[in-house]
N, C-alpha and C positions, 0 to 999 in steps of 0.2 A: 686392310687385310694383311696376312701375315704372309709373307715367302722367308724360304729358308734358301737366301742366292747370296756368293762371295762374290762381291764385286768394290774392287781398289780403283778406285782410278787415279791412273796418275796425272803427271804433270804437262802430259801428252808432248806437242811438236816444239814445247819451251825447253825443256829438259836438254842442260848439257852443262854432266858432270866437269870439276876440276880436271884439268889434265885431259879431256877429250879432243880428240883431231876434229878442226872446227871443218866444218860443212863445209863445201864446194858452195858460194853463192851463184844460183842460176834462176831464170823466170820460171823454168819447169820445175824444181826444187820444191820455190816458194807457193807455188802453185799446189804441192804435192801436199806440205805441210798444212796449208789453209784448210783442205779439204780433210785434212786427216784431224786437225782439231774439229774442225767442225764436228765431224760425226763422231766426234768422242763428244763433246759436249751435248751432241744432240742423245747420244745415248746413254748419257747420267741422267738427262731430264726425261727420259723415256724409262731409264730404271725407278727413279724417284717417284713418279707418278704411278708407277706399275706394284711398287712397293710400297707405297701408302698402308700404313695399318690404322684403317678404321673404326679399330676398337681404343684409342688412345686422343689425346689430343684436343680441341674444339668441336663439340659436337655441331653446332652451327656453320661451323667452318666442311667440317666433313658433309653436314648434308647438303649443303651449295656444292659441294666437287661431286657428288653424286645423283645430285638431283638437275643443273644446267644444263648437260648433254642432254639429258631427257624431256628435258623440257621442249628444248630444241626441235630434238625427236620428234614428240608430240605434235609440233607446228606441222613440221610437212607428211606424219600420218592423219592429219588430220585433213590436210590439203589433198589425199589421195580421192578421198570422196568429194571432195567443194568443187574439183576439177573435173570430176563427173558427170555433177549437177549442171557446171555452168554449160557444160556444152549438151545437156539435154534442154535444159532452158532455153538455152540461145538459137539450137538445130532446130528442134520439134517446138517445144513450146512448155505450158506448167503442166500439162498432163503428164512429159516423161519426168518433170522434175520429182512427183507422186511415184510414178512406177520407177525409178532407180532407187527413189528411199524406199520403197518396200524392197526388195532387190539386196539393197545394203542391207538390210536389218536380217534378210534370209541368212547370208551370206555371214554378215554378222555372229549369227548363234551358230553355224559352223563352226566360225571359232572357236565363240564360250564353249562350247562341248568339250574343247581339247586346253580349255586354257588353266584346267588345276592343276593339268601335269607340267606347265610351267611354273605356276606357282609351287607345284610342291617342289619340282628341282630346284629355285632358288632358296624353298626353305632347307633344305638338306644340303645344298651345295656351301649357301652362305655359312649355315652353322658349321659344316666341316674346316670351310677357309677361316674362319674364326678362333678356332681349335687346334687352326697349323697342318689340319691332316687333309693334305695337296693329295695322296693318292687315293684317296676316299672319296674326295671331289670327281677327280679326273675318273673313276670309277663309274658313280654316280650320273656325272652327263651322258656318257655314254649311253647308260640302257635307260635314260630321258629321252635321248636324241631316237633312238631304235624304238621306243613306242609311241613316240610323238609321229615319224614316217610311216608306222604303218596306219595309226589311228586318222591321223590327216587325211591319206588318200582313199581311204576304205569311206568316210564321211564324203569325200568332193564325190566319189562316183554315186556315194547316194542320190546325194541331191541336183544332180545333173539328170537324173534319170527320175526325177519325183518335180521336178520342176515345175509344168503345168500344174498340175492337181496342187502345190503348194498355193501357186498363185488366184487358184478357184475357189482357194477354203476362207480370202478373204472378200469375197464377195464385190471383187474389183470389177471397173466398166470394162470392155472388150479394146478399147483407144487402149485404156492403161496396158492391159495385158500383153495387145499386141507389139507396144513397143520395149517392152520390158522382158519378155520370156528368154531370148538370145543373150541377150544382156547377162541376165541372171546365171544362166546355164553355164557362161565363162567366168563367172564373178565366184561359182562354186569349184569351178579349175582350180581357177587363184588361190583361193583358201588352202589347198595342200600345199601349194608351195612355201602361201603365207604362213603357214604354220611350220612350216620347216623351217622360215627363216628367223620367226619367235622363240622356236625353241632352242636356236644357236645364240641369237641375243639375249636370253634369259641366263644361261650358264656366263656368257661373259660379265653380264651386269653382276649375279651373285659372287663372281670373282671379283668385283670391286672395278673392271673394265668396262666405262659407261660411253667413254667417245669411240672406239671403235662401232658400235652396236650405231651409237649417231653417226658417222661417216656414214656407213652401211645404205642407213633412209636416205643419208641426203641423197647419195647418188641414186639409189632405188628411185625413189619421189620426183627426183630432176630428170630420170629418163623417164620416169609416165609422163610426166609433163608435158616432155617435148615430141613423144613419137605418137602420144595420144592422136593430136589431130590429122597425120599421115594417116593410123591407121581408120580413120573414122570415114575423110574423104577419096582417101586412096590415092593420096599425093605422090610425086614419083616414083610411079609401079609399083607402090604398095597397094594389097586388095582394099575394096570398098567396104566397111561394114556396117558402118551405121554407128550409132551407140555403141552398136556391141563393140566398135573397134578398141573404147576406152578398157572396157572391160580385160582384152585381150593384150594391151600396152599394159596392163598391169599383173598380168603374169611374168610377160617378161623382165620386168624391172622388180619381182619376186624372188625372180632365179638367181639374177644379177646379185641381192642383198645378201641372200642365202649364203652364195660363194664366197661373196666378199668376208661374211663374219665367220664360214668354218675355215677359211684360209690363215685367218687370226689363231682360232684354235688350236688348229693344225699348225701350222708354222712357227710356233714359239713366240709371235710379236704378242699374244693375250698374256696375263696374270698367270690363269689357268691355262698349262700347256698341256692339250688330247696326247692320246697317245693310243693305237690299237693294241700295244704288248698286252701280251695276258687278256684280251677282250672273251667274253663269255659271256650268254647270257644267264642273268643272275634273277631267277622268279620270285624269290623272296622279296628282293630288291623294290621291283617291278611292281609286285603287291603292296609293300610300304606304300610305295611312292602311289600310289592308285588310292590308298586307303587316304590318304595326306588331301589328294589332290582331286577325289570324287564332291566332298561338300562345295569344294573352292567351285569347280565343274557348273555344279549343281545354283550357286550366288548367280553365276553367269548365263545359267539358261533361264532362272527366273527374271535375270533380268530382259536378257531377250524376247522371252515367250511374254513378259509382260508388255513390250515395246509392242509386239503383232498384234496385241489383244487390243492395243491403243489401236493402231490403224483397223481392226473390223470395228473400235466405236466410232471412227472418224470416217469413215468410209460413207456411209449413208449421207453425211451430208452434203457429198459432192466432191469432185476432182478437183477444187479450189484448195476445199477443207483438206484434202488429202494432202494436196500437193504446199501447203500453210502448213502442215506438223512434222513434214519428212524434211522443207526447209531449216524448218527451227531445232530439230531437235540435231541436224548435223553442225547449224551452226551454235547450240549449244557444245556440241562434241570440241570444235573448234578454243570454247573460252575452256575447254578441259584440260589444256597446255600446262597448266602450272598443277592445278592437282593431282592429277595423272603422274604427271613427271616429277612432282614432290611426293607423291604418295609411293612409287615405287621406290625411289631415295629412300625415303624412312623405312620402310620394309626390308632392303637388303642390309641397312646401316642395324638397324635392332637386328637382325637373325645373327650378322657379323657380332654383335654386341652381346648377343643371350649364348652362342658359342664360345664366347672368352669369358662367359659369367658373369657380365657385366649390366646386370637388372634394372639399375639407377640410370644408366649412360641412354639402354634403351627409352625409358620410359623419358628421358629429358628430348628425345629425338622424335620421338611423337609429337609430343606439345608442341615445340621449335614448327614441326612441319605443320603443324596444323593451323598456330599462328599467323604462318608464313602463306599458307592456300588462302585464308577467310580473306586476307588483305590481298591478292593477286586476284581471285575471283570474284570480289567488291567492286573493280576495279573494272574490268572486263563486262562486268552487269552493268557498270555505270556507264561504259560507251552503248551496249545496245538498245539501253534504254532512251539512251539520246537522240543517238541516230539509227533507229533500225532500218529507214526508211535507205538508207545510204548502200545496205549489206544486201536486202532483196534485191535491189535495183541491178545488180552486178549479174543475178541471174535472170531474172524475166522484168519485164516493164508492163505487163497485164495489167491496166489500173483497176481491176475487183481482185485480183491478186494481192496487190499491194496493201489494197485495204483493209483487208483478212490477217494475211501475212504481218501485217505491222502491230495487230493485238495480241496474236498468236507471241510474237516474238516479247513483247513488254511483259508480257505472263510470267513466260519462263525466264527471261533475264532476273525478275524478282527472286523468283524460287532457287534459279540457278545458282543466285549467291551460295547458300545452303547446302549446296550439293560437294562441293569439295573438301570439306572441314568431315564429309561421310567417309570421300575417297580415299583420303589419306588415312583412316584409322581401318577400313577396310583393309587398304592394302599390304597396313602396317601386324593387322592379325591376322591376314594370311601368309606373310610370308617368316611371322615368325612359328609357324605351323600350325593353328588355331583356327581350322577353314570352316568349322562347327559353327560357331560365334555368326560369322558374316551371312552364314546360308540363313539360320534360325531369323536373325534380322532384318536381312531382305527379303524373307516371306511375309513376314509381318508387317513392312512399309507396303509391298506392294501388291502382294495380295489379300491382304485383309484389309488394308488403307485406299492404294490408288487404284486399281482396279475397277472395287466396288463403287468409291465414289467418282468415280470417271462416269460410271454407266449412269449412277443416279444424277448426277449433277447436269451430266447432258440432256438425261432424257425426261427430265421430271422438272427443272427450273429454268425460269427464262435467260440463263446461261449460255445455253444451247450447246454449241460446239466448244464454244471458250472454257464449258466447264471441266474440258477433261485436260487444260492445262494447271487449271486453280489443284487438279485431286495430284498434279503430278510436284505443284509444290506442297500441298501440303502431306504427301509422304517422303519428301525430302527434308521436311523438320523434322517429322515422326524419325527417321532414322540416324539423325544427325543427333537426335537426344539420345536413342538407343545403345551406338557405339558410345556417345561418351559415358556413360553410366556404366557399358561394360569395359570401358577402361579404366575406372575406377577399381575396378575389382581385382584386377590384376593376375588376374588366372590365364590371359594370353601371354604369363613371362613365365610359367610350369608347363608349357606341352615340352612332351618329347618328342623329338624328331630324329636325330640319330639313335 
């Protein structure tokens, strides 16, 4: 990324000209001095790294320094829900393991509903920091940050208040529901926070600051962790809640992330330093960004709405079946550590790269990352395949669980290879502002592909349940050939975004 900062450093606590009155040697002195290089050297490698212009240089090289933190990331967002599961497995049993992945999956498209307005601030932020124009940026997050707070909380009081009836339209057992509704109800809390804290970590990622936004989770992630089971058993004087306790440790450790990454913001330690001078809200602005970030919106609730549709076909055949697809598909989420976190890499590295006009650089940072997922998610397929039996085992030990669960899981590990080489070119057209592309494409794998054959394959071949994971790999080739054909075209390097 580009800044426009004068920074000299000198020769810090060594410096001493010809002819200078030499220092009084003392232990407090030397003491003084240590500490005064240090923090000069520590704050060359903090200017260096903050300064990086990622539109120059190794593209391979650039997408590892911005894709690692996230990767990172990814591990322990991904551990917010495994930690969930385990302690509904382990407390109750596989019936809540079924009703918290429904729960997540509610909770879930909460998100997607707000998440194009993150993808479009990073397409608009990145192209600005690309371009050198810091005040256009800092601009920019702002009235990202102001319709992301109000759209977030206006969605969580939705669905706090539609909660039951949510959970009656998928035809779930009355066990499921019962221990799931509470649960769910705080899981929709969460989501405004979590979205406040996405959409301060999106403005820092597109400013080319990726470890901050990772510091952020880890501590986020390491206090659900640990105050999860306090609040679940109501360990000293903490209230009793049940499940729902995990639910409600994970609001707090929301708020927590939140501060931690607008304190960066704010405080001048980010790339991009906020600033409220001259704040206004700017509706034109707002509409861009809305028009950028409603298709991106829209990829994310098909995909959502398409995950529910899966649990009403998996539902009829039982709390096993149910509680065998909400397993797998979180711990699918789990091997999504490298494409996730390289796909966002490539996305901010191209908008960085299409704002300095640099069309060749983007397109070589695609391929690079997509390379880079097919071999990481290869990889990750080839342990579950191995040992799946080793990963259920961690949450329930039910042996007709196990048995389900372990085909269940060998399905998707196949398919799942496939599924990352989609991510990264997804994430790589929407954040270079091209959110058209991904919506058109994910309707097409999964509602004219997985969907339909989910329904047919279960309900019409001696498949049975198993058949609605064969429809969910085989619309993960269908879209894996789709974006590459439309990267071929090259019309995701012509949108305008500023």
């Amino acid at each position: 990324m580009r800044l426009s900062q004068d920074h000299e450093p000198g020769n810090g606590a060594t410096d001493n000209p010809e002819g200078a009155p030499a220092r009084a040697s003392s232990g407090v002195d030397t003491d003084i001095d240590f500490r005064t290089a240090q923090a000069e050297r520590q704050g060359r490698r903090r200017t260096v790294r903050h300064s990086r212009d990622l539109t120059k240089g190794s593209v391979p090289k650039n997408l590892w320094f911005l894709a690692w933190p996230q990767m990172v990331e990814g591990v322990f967002n991904s551990l917010d829900q495994m930690v969930d599961l385990f302690w509904a497995g382990r407390v109750i049993g596989f019936r809540a393991i079924g009703g918290i992945g429904v729960a997540q999956a509610y909770a879930h498209l909460v998100m997607m509903a707000r998440t194009g307005l993150d993808i479009a601030m990073q397409a608009m932020i990145s192209r600005a920091v690309g371009a050198g124009r810091m005040d256009t940026a800092n601009h920019i997050a702002l009235q990202g940050l102001t319709v992301t707070i109000i759209l977030s909380s206006v969605l969580a009081v939705a669905g706090v208040l539609a909660a039951r009836p949510l959970l009656d339209l998928l035809a779930l057992s009355d066990e499921v529901i019962a221990v799931t509704i509470v649960y769910l109800q705080y899981q929709f809390a969460g989501s405004a926070v979590q979205g406040w804290r996405k959409s301060a970590e999106a403005t820092l990622q597109a400013a080319g600051d990726v470890l901050t936004p990772m510091k952020a989770t880890l501590l986020a992630r390491s206090l659900h962790i640990v105050i999860t089971p306090f609040l679940i058993f109501g360990w000293f004087g903490a209230p009793e809640m049940g499940i729902a306790g995990a639910a409600a440790a994970n609001i707090i450790a929301q708020a927590v992330g939140f501060v931690w990454n607008m304190y960066a913001l704010f405080a001048g330690s980010a790339p991009l330093r906020l600033t409220l001078r001259g704040y206004r809200l700017d509706v034109p602005l707002m509409g861009r960004m809305l028009k950028i970030g409603l298709p991106a919106s829209g990829t994310q609730l098909e995909r959502g709405l398409s995950e529910l549709m899966l649990v009403r076909l998996v539902a009829p055949f039982g709390d096993i079946a149910l509680a065998a697809y909400a397993l797998t598909r979180r711990l699918e989420r789990l091997t999504h550590i490298g494409s996730m976190g390289m796909g966002r890499a490539s996305g901010i590295l191209v908008g960085q790269n299409l704002g300095a006009g640099s069309i060749e650089r983007a397109k070589s940072t695609v391929r690079w990352a997509v390379g880079y997922v097919l071999a990481i998610r290869g990889l990750a397929g080839i342990v579950l395949l191995l040992a799946p039996a080793f990963f259920i085992l961690i949450f329930n030990q039910d042996p007709a669980f196990l048995v389900v669960a372990i085909i269940w899981i060998r399905i998707q590990a196949v398919s799942g290879m496939l599924l990352g080489g989609g991510q990264v070119l997804q994430q790589s057209f929407n954040v270079a502002g091209d959110t058209m592309a991904p919506l058109l494409i994910t309707f097409m794998s999964m509602w004219v592909l997985e969907v339909p054959a989910a329904f047919l394959l279960s309900q019409f071949t001696p498949l049975g349940q198993y058949g609605i994971p064969v429809a969910i790999g085989l619309a993960m080739f269908l879209r894996l050939g789709l974006y590459a054909l439309y990267y071929r075209t090259g019309r995701w390097t012509r949108v305008k975004v500023l």
